[in-house]
PDB file as gemmi writes it, atoms N, CA and C in Angstrom:
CRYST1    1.000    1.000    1.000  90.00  90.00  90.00 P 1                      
ATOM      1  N   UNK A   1     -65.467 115.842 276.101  1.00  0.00           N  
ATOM      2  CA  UNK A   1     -65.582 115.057 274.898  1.00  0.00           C  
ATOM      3  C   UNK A   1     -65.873 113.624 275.318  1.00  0.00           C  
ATOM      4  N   UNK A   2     -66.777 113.059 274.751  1.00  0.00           N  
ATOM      5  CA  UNK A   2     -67.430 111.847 275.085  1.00  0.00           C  
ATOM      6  C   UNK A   2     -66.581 110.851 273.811  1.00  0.00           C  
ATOM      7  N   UNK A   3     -66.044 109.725 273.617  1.00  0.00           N  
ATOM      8  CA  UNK A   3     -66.507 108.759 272.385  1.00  0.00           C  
ATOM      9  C   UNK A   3     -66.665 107.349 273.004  1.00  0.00           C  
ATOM     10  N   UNK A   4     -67.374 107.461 272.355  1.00  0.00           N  
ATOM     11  CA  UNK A   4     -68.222 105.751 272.899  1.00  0.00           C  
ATOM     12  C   UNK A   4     -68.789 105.656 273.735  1.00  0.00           C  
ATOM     13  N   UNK A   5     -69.385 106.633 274.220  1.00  0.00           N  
ATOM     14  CA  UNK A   5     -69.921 106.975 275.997  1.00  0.00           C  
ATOM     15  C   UNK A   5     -71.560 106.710 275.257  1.00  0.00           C  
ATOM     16  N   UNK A   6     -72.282 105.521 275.889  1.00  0.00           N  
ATOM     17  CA  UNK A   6     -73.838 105.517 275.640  1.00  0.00           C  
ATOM     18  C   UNK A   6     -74.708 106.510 276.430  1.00  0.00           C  
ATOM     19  N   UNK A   7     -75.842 106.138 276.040  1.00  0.00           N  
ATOM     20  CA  UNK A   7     -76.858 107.534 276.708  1.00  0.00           C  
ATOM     21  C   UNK A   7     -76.763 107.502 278.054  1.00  0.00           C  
ATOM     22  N   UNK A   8     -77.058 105.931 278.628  1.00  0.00           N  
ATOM     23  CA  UNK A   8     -76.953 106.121 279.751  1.00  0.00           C  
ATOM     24  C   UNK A   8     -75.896 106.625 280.884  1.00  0.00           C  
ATOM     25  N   UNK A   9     -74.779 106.466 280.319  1.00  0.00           N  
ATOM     26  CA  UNK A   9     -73.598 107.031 281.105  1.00  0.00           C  
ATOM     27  C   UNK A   9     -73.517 108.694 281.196  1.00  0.00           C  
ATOM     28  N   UNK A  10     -73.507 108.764 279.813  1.00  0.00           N  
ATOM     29  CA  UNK A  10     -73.788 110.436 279.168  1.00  0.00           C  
ATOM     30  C   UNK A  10     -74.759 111.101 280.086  1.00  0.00           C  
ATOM     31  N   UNK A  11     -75.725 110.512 280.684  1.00  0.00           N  
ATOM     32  CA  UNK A  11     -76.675 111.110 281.711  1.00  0.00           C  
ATOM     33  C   UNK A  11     -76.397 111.451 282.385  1.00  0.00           C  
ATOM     34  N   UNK A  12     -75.895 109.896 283.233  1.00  0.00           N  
ATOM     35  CA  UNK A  12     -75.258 110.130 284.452  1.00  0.00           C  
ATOM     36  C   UNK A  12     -74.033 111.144 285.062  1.00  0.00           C  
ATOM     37  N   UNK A  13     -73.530 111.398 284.211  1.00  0.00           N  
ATOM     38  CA  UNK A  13     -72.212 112.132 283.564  1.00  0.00           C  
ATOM     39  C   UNK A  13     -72.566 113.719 284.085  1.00  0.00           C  
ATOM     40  N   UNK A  14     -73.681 114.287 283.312  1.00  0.00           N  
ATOM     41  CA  UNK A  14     -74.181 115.431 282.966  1.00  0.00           C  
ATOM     42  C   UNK A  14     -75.376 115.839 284.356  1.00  0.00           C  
ATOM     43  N   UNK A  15     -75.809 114.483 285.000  1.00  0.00           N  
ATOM     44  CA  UNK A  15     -76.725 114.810 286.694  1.00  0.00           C  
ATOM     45  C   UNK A  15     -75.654 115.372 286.987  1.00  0.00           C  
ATOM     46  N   UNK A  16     -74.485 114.879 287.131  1.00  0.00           N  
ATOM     47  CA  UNK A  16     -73.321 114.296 288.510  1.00  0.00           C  
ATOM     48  C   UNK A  16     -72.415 116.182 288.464  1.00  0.00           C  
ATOM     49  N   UNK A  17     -72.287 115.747 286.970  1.00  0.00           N  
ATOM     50  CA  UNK A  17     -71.800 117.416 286.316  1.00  0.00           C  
ATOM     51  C   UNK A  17     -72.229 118.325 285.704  1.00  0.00           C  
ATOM     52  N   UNK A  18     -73.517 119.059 286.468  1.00  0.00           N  
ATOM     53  CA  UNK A  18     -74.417 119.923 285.532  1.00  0.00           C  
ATOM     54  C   UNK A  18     -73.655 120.855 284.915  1.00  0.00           C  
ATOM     55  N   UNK A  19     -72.286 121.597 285.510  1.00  0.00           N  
ATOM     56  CA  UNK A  19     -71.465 122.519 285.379  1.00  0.00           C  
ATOM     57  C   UNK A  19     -70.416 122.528 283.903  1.00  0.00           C  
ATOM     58  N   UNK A  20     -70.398 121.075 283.347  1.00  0.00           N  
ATOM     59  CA  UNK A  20     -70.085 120.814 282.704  1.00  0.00           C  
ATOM     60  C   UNK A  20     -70.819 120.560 281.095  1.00  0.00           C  
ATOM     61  N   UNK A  21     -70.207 120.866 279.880  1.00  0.00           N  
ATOM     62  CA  UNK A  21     -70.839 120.758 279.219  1.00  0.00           C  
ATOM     63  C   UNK A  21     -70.289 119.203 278.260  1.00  0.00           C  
ATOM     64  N   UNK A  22     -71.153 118.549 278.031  1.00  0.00           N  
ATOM     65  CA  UNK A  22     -70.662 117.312 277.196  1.00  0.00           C  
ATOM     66  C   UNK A  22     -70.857 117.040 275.844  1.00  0.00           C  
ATOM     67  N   UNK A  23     -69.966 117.012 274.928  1.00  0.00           N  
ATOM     68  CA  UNK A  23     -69.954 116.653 273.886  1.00  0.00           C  
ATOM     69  C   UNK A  23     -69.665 114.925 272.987  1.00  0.00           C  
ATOM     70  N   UNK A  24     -70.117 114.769 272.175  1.00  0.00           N  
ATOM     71  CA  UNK A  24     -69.233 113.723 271.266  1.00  0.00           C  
ATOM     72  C   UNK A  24     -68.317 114.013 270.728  1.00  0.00           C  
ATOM     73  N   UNK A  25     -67.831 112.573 270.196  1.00  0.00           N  
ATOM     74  CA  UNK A  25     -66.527 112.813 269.558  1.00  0.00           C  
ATOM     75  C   UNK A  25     -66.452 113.502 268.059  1.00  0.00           C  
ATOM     76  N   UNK A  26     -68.015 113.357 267.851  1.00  0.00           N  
ATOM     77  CA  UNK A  26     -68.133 114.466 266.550  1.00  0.00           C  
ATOM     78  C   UNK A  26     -68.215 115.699 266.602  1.00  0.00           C  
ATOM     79  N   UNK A  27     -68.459 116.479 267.768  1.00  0.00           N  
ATOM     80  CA  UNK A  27     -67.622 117.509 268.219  1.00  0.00           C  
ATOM     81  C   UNK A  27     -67.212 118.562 267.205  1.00  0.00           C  
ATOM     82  N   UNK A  28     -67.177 119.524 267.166  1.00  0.00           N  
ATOM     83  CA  UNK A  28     -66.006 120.565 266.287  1.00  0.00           C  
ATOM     84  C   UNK A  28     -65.126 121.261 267.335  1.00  0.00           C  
ATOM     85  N   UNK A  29     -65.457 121.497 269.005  1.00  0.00           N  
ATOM     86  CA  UNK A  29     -64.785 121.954 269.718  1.00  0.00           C  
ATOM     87  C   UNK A  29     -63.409 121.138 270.201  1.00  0.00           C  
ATOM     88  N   UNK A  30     -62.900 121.990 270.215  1.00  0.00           N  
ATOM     89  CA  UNK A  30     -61.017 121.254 271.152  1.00  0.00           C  
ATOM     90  C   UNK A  30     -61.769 120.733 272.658  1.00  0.00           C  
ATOM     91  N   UNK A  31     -61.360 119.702 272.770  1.00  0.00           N  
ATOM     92  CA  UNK A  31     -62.467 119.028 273.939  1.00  0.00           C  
ATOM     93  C   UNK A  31     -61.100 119.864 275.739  1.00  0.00           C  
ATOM     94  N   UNK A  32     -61.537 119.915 276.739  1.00  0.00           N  
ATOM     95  CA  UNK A  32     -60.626 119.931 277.911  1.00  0.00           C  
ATOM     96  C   UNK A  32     -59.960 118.415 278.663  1.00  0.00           C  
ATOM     97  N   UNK A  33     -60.764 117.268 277.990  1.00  0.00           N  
ATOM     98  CA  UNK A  33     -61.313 116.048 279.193  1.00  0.00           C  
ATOM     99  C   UNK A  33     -61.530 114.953 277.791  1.00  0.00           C  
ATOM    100  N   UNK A  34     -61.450 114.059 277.526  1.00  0.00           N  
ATOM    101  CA  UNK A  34     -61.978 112.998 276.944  1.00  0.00           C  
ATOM    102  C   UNK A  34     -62.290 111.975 277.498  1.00  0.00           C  
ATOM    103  N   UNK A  35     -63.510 111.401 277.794  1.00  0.00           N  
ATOM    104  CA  UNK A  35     -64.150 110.279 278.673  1.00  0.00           C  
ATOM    105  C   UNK A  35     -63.786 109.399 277.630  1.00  0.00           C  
ATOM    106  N   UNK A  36     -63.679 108.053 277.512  1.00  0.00           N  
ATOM    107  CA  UNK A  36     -63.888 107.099 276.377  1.00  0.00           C  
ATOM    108  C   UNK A  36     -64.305 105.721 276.994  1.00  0.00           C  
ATOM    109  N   UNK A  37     -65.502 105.119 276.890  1.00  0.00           N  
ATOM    110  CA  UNK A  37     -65.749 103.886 277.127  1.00  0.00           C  
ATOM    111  C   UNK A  37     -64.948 102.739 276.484  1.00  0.00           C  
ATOM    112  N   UNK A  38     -63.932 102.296 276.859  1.00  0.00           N  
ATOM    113  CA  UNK A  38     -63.004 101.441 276.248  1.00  0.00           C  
ATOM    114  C   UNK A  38     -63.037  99.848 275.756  1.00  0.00           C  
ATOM    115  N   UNK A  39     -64.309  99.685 276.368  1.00  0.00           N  
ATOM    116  CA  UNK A  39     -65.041  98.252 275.010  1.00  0.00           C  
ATOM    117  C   UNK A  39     -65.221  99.271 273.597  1.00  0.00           C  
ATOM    118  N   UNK A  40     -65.457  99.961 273.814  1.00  0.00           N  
ATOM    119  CA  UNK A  40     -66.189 100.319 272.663  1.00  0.00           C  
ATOM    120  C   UNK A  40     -65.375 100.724 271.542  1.00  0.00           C  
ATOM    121  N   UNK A  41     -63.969 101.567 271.997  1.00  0.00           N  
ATOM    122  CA  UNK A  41     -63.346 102.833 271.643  1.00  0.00           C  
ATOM    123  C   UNK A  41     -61.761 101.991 271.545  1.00  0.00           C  
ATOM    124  N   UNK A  42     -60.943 101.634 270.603  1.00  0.00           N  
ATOM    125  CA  UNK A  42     -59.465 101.605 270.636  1.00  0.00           C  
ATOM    126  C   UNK A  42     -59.234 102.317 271.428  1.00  0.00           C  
ATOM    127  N   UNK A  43     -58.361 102.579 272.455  1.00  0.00           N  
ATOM    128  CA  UNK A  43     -57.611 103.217 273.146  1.00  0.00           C  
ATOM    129  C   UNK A  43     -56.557 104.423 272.488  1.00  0.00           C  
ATOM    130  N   UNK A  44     -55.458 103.040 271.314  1.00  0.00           N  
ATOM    131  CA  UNK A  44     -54.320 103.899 270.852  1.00  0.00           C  
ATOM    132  C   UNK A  44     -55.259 105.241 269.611  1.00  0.00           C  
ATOM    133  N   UNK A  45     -56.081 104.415 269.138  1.00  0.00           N  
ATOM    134  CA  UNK A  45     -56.738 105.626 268.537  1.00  0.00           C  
ATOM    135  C   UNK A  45     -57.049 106.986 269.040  1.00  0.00           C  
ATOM    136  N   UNK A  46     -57.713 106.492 270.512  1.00  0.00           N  
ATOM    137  CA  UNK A  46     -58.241 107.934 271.378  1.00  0.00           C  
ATOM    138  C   UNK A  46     -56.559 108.979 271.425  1.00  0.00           C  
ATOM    139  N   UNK A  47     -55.969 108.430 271.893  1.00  0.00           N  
ATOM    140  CA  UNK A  47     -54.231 108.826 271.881  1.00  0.00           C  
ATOM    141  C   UNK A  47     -54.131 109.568 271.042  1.00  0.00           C  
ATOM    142  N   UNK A  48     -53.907 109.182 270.075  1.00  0.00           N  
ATOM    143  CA  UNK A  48     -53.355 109.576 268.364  1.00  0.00           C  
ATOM    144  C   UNK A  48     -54.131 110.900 268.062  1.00  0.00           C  
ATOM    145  N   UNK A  49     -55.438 110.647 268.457  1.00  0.00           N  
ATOM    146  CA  UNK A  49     -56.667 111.596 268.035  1.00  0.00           C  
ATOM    147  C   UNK A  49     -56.147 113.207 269.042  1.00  0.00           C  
ATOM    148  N   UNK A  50     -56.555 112.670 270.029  1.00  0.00           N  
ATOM    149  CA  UNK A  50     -55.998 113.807 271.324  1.00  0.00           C  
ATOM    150  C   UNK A  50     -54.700 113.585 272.299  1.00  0.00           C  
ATOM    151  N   UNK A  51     -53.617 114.205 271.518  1.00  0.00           N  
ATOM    152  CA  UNK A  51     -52.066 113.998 272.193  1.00  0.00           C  
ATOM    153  C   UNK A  51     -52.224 114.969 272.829  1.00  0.00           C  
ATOM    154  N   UNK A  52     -52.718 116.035 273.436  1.00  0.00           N  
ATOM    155  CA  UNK A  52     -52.763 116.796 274.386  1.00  0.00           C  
ATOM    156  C   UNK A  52     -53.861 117.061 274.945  1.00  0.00           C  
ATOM    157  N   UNK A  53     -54.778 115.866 275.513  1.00  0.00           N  
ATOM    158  CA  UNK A  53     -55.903 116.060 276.342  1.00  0.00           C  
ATOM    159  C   UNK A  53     -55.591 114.883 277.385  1.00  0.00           C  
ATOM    160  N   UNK A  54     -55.732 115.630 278.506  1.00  0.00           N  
ATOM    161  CA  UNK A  54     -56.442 114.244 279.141  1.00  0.00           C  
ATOM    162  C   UNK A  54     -57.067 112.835 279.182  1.00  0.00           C  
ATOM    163  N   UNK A  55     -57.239 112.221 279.036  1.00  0.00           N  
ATOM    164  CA  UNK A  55     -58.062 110.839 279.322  1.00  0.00           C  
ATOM    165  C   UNK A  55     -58.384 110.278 279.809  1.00  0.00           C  
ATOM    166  N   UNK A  56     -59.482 110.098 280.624  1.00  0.00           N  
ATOM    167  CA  UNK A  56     -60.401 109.410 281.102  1.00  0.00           C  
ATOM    168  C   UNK A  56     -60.937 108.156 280.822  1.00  0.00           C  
ATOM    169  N   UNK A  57     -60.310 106.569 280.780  1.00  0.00           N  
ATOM    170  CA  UNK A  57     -61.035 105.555 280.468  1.00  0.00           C  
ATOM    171  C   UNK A  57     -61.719 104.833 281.100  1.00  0.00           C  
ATOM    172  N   UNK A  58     -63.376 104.415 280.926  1.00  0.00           N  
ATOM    173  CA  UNK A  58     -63.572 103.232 281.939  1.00  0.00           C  
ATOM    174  C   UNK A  58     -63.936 102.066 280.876  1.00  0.00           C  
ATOM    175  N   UNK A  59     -63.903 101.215 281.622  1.00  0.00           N  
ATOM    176  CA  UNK A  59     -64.958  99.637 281.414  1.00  0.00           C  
ATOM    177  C   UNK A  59     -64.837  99.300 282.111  1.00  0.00           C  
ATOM    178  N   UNK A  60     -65.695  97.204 282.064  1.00  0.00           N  
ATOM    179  CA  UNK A  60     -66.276  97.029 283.332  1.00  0.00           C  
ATOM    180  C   UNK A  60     -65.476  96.454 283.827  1.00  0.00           C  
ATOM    181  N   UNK A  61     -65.357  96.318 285.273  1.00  0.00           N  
ATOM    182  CA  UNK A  61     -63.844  95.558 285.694  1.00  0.00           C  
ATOM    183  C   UNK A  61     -63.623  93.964 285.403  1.00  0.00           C  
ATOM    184  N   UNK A  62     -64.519  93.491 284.775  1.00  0.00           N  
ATOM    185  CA  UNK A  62     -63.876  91.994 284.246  1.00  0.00           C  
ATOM    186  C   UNK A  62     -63.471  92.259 283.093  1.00  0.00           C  
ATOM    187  N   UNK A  63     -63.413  93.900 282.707  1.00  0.00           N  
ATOM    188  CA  UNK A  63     -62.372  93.921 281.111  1.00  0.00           C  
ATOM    189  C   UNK A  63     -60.946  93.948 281.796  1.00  0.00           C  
ATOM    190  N   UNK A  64     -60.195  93.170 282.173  1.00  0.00           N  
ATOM    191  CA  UNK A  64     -58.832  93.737 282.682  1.00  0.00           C  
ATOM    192  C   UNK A  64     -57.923  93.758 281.024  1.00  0.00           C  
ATOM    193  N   UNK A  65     -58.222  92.800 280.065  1.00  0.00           N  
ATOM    194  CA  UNK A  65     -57.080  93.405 279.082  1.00  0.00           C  
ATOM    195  C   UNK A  65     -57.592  94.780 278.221  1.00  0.00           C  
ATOM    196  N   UNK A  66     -58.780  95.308 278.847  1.00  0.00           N  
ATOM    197  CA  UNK A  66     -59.088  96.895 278.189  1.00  0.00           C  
ATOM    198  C   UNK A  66     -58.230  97.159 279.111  1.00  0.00           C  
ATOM    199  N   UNK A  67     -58.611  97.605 279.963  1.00  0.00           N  
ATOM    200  CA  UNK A  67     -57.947  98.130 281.062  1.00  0.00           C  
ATOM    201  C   UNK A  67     -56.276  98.465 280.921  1.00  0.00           C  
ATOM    202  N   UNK A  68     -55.797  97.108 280.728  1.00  0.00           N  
ATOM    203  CA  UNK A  68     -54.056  97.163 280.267  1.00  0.00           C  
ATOM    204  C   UNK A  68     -54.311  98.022 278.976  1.00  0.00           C  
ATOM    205  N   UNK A  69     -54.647  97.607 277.721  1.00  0.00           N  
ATOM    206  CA  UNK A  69     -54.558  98.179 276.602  1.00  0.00           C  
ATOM    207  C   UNK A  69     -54.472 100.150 277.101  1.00  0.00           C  
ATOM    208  N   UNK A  70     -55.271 100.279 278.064  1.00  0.00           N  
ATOM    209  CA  UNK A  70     -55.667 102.005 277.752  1.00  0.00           C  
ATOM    210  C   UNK A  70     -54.531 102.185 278.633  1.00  0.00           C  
ATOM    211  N   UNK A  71     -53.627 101.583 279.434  1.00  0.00           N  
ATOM    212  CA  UNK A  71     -52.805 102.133 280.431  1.00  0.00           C  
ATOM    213  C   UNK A  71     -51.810 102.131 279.550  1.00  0.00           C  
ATOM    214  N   UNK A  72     -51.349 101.260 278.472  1.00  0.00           N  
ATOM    215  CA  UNK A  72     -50.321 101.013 277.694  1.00  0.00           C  
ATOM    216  C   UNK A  72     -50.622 102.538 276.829  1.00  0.00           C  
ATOM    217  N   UNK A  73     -52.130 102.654 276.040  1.00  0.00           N  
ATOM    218  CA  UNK A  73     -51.999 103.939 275.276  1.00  0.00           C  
ATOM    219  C   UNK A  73     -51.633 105.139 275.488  1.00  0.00           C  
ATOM    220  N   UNK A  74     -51.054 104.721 277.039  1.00  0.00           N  
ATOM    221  CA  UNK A  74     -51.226 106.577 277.646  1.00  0.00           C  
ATOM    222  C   UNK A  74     -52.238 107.078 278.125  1.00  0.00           C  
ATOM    223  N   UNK A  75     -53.102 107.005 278.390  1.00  0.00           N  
ATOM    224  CA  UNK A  75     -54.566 106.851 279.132  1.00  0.00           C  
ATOM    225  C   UNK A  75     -54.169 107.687 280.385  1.00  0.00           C  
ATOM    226  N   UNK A  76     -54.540 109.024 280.808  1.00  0.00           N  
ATOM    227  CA  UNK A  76     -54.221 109.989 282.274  1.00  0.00           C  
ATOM    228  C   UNK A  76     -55.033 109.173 283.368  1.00  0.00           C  
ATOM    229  N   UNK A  77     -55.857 108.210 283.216  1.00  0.00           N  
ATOM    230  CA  UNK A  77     -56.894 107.702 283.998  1.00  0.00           C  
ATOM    231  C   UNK A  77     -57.528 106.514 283.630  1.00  0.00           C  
ATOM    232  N   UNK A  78     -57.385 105.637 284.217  1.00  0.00           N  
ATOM    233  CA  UNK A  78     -58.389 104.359 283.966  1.00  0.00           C  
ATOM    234  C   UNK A  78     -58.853 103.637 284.829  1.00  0.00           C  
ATOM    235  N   UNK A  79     -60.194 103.398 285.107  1.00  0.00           N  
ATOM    236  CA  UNK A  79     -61.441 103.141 285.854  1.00  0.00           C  
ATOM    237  C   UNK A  79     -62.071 102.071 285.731  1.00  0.00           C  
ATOM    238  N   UNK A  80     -62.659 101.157 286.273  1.00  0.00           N  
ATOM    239  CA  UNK A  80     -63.384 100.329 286.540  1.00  0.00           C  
ATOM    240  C   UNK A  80     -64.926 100.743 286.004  1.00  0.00           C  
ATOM    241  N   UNK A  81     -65.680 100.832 285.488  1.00  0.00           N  
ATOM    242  CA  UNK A  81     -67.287 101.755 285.618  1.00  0.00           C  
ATOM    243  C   UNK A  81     -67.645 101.565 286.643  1.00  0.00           C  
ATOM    244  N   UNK A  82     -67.968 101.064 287.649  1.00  0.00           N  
ATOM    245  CA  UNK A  82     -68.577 101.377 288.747  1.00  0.00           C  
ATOM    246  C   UNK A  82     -67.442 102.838 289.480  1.00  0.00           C  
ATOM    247  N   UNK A  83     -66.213 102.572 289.503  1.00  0.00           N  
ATOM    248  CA  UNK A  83     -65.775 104.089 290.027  1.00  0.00           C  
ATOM    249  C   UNK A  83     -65.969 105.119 289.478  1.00  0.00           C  
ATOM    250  N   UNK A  84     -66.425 104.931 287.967  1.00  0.00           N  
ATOM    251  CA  UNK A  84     -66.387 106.079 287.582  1.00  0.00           C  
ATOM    252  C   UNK A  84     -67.755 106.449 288.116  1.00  0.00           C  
ATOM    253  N   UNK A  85     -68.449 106.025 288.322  1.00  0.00           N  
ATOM    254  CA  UNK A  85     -70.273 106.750 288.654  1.00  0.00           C  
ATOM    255  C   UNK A  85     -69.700 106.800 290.339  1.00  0.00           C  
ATOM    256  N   UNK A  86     -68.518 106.358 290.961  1.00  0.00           N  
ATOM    257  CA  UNK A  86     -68.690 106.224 292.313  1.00  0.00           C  
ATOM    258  C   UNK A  86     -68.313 107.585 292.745  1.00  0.00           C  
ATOM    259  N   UNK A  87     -66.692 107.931 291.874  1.00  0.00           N  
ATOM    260  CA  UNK A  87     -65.830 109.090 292.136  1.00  0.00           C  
ATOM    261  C   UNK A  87     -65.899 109.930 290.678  1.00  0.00           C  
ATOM    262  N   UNK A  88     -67.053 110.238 290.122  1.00  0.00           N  
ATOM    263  CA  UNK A  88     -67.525 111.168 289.161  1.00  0.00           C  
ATOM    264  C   UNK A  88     -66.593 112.240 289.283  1.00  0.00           C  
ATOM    265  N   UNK A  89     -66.754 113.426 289.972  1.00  0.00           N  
ATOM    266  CA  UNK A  89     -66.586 114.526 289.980  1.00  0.00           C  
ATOM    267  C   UNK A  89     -65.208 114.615 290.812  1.00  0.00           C  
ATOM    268  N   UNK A  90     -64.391 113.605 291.311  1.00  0.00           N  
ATOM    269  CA  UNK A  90     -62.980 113.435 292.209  1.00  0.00           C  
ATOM    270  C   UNK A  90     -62.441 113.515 290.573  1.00  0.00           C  
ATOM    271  N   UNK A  91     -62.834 112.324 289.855  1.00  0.00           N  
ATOM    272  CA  UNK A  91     -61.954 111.715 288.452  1.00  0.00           C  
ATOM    273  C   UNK A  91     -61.878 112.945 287.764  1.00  0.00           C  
ATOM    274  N   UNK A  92     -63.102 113.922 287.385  1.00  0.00           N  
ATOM    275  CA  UNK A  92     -62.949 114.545 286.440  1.00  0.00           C  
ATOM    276  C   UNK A  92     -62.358 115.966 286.850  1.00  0.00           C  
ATOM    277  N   UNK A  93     -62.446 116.201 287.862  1.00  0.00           N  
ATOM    278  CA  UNK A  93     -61.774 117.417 288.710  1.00  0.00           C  
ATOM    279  C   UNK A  93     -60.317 117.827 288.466  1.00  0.00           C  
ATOM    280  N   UNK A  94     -60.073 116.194 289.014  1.00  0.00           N  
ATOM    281  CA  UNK A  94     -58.657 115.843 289.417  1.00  0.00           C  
ATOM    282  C   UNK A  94     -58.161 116.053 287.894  1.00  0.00           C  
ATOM    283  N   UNK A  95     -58.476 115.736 286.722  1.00  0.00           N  
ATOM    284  CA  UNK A  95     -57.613 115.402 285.632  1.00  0.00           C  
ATOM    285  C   UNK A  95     -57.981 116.915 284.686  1.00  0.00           C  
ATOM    286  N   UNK A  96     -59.451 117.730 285.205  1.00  0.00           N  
ATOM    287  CA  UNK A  96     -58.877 118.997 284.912  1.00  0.00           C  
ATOM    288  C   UNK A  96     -58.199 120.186 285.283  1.00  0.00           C  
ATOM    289  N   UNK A  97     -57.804 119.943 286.366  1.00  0.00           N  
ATOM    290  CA  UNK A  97     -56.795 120.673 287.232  1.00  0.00           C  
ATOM    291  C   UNK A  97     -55.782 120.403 287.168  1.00  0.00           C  
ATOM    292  N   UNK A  98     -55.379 119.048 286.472  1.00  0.00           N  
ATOM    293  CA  UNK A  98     -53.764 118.995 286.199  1.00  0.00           C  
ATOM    294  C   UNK A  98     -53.791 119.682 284.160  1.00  0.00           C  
ATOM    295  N   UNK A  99     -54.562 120.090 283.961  1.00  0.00           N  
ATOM    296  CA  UNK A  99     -53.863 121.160 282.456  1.00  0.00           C  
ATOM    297  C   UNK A  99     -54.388 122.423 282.873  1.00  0.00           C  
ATOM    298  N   UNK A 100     -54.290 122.770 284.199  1.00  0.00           N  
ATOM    299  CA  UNK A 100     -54.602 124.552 284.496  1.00  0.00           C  
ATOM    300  C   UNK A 100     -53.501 124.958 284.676  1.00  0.00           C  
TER     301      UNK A 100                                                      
END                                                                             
């Protein structure tokens, strides 16, 4: 589950993880993973929305009060964007193997 994720990330996302299938947050499926670009996206909202998924947040690292905000929401993960394109498939591995 993508929200707030632009095309270009969404790409990159989907090279890195062909294996994977990606959705938006308009979605009708129960997502495994929620990516959320966190300029874009409230944090406590993403929370509220999915209390039993994972989370995945990035922005760019001169957002440090996103950054706090998504660690405060409960956020399983929060990233810098450059790690996330660095450690793609470590981040998203790692955080779906902890709900198997």
């Amino acid at each position: 589950m993508l929200c707030g994720v632009d095309l270009l990330v969404r790409g990159k996302l989907e090279a890195v993880l062909p294996e994977h299938r990606f959705q938006t947050s308009d979605g009708v499926e129960a997502p495994d993973l929620v990516v959320v670009d966190i300029a874009r996206i409230d944090p406590d909202d993403v929370v509220e929305t999915y209390p039993n998924v994972p989370i995945l947040g990035y922005t760019n690292h001169t957002d440090t009060s996103g950054l706090r905000r998504a660690h405060a929401a409960g956020f399983d993960q929060v990233v810098a964007k450059s790690a996330l394109f660095e450690r793609t498939r470590e981040l998203i591995d790692s955080l779906l193997s902890s709900v198997e």
